[in-house]
FIZALUM-490808 format. One record per residue: residue number from 1; residue in three letters; chain; x, y, z of N, C-alpha, C in turn. Coordinates in Angstrom, 1 decimal. Layout:
# FIZALUM-490808
REC   nr  rest  kette    n_px    n_py    n_pz   ca_px   ca_py   ca_pz    c_px    c_py    c_pz
REC  NUM   ALA      A       X       Y       Z       X       Y       Z       X       Y       Z
...
END
This chain:
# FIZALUM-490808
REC   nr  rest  kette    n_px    n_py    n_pz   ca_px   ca_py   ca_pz    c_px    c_py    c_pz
REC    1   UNK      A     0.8    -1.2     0.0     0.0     0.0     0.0     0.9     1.2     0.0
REC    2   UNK      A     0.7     2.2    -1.0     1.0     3.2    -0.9     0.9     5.0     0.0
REC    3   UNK      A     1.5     5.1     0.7     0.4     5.9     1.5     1.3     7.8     0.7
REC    4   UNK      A     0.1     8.3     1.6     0.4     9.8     1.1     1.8    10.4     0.8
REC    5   UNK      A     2.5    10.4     1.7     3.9    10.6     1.7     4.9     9.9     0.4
REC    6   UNK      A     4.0     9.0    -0.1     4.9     8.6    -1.4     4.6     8.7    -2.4
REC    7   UNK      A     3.4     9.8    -2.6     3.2     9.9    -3.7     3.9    10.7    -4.4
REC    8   UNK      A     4.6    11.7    -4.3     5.4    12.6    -5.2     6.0    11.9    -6.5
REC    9   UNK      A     6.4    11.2    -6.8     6.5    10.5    -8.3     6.0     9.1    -8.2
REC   10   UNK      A     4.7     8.7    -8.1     4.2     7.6    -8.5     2.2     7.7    -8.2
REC   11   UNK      A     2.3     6.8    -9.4     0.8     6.8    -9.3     0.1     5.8    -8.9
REC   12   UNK      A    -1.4     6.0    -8.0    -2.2     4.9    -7.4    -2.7     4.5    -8.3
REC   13   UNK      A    -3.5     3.4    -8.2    -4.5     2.8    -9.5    -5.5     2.9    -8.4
REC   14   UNK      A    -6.9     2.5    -9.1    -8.0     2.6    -8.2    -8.2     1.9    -7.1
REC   15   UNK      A    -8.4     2.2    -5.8    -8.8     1.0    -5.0    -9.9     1.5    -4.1
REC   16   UNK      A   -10.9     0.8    -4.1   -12.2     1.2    -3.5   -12.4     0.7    -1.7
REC   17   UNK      A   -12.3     1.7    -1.5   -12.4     1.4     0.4   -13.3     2.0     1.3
REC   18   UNK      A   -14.1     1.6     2.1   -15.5     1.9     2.9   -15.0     3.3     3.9
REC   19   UNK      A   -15.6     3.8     4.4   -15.7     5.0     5.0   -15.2     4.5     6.7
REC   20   UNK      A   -15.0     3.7     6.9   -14.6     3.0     8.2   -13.1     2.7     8.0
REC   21   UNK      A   -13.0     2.5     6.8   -11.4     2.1     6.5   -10.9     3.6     6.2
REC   22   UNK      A   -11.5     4.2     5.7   -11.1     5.8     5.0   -10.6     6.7     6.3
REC   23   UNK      A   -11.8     6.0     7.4   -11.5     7.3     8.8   -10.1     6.4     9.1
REC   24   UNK      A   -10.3     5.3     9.2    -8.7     5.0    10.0    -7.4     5.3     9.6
REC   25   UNK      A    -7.5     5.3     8.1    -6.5     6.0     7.2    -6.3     7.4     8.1
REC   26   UNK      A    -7.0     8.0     7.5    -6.1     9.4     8.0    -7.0     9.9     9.3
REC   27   UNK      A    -6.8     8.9    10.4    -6.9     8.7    12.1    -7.9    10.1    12.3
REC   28   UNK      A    -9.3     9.7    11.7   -10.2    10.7    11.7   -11.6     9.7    12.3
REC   29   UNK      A   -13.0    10.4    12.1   -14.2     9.7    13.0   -14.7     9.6    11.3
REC   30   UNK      A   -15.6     8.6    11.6   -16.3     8.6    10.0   -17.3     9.2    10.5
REC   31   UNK      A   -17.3    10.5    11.3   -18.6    11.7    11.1   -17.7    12.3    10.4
REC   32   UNK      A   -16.4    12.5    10.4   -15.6    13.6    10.3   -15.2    13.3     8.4
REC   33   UNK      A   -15.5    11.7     8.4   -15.8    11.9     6.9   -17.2    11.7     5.9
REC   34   UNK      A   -17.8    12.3     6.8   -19.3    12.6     6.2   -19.3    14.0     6.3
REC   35   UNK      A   -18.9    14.6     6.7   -18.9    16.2     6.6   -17.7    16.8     5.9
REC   36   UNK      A   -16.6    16.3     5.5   -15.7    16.5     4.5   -16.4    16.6     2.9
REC   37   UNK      A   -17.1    15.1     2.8   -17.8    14.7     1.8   -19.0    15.4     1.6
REC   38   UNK      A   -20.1    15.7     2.4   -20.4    17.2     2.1   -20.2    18.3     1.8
REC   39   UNK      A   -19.2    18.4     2.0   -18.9    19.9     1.7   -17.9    19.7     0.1
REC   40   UNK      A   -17.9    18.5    -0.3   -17.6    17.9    -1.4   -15.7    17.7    -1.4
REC   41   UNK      A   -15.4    17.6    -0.6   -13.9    17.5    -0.2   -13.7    16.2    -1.5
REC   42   UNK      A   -14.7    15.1    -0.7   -14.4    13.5    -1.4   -15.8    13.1    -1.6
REC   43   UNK      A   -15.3    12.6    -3.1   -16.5    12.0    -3.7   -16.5    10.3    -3.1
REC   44   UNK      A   -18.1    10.2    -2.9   -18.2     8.4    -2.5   -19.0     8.0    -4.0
REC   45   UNK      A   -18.5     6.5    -3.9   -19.1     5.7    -5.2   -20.1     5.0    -4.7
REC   46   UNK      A   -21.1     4.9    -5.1   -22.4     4.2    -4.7   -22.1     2.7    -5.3
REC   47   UNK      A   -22.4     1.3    -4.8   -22.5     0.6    -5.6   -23.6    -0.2    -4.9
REC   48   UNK      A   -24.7    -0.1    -5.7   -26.0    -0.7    -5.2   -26.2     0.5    -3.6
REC   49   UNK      A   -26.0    -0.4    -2.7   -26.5     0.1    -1.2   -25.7     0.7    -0.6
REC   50   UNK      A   -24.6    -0.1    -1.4   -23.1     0.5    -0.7   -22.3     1.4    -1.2
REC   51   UNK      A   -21.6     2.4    -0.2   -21.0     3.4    -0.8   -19.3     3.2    -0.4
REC   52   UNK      A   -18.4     3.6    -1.2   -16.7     3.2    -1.3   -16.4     4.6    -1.7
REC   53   UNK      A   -14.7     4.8    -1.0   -14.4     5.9    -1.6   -13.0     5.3    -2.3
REC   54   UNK      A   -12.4     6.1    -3.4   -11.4     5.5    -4.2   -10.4     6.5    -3.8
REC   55   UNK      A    -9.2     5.3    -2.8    -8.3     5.9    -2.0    -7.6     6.7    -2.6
REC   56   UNK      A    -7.0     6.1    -4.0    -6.1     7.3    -5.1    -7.1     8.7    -5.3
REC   57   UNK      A    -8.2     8.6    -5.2    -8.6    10.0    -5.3    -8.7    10.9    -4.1
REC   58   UNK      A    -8.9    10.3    -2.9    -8.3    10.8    -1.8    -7.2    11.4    -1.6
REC   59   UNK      A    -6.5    10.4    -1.6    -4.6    10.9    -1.3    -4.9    12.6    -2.4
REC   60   UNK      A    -4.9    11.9    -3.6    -4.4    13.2    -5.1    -5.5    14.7    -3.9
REC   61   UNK      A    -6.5    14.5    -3.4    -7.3    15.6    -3.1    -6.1    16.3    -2.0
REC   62   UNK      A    -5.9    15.2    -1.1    -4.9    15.6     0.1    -3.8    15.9     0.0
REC   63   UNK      A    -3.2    15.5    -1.2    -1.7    16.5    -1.4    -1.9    17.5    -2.5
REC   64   UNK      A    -3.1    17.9    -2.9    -3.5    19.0    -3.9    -4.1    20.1    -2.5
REC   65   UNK      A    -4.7    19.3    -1.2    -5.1    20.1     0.0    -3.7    20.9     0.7
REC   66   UNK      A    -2.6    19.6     0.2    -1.5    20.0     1.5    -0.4    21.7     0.5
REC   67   UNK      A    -0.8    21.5    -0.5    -0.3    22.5    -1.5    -1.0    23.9    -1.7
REC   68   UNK      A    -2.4    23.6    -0.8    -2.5    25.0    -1.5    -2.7    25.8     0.5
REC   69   UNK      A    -2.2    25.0     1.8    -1.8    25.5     2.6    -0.8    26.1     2.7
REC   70   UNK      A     0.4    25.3     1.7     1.8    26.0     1.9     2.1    27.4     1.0
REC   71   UNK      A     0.8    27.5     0.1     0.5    28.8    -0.4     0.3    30.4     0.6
END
């Protein structure tokens, strides 16, 4: 698994992960990622009943987030 810190020259491929696994990733509450995703931070994928978020498009949001702090 690749985590945030390594992305600077390499790319994720898709991998689809539940909102339980998403908060543990970056040691958050999964309220805390239902209100991110509100406010449209991260898109969730529906599939049927269930909803996934696609960790590569997380990370790319979070170091496109961590870039425009250092602004």
């Amino acid at each position: 698994m690749k985590t945030i810190s390594s992305l600077k020259n390499s790319q994720l491929v898709f991998e689809p992960i539940t909102k339980s696994e998403l908060a543990k990733r970056l040691d958050c509450t999964s309220r805390h990622i239902d209100n991110l995703t509100a406010r449209g931070l991260f898109n969730k994928i529906k599939v049927g009943a269930l909803c996934r978020y696609d960790w590569a498009e997380v990370a790319e949001t979070l170091k496109a987030q961590r870039g425009k702090e250092a602004a």
